[in-house]
Steps between C-alpha positions, in 0.01 A plus 500: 500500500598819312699766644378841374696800581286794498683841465377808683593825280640757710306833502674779589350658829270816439661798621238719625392842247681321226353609211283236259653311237248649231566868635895460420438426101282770472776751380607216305168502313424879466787460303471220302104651400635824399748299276231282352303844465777656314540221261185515407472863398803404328344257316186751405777725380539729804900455480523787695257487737533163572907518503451751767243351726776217485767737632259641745472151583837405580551768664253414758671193541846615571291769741311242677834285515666817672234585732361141640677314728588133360195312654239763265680469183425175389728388167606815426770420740795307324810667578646758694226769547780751347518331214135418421408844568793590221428251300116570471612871462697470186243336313244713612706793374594265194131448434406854495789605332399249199129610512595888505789472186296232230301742290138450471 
C-alpha cells in the first residue's frame, strides 16, 4: 500500500467588503496603458505628446498610491507609501521636464 499525503493549501479567510483581487490592479493598469499609450505616440513621433501623457501617467500612479489604502493599490505598492509617492513624483517631473526642454 502507498501512503499519499495530500496537502490542503491554506486560504486566507475572506474578510467581509474586502475589495476584489482584480479591482486592486486596476490603478496598476491605468497606468501601465497610459505608458504603453505614450510609447506609442513616441514611436509615431509625438515625443512630446507622448512624453507627457507618460508624466501624466505617473503621476496618476504616485496619486492613486497616495490616495488608496494598501488593499486598492495593487503593485504599485512596493515600499513605503512616502517614498513611492516621491519616487513616482520625480520622474514624473523628470519626464516632463525632458519632454518640455528637447527642441522639436
Amino acid at each position: 500500500m502507498s501512503t499519499e499525503l495530500h496537502r490542503r493549501r491554506r486560504r486566507a479567510p475572506k474578510r467581509r467588503g474586502a475589495t476584489p483581487h482584480w479591482l486592486g490592479q486596476l490603478p496598476y493598469m491605468i497606468v501601465l496603458c497610459g505608458v504603453a499609450g505614450a510609447l506609442v505616440l513616441c514611436s509615431f513621433n509625438y515625443f512630446r505628446k507622448g512624453s507627457g501623457l507618460m508624466a501624466a501617467a505617473v503621476l496618476f500612479g504616485a496619486l492613486a498610491r497616495l490616495v488608496l489604502p494598501p488593499s486598492q493599490v495593487g503593485m504599485l505598492e512596493t515600499r513605503k507609501k512616502w517614498l513611492d509617492v516621491a519616487t513616482m513624483t520625480g520622474f514624473a517631473v523628470a519626464i516632463a521636464v525632458v519632454a518640455w526642454v528637447v527642441p522639436d
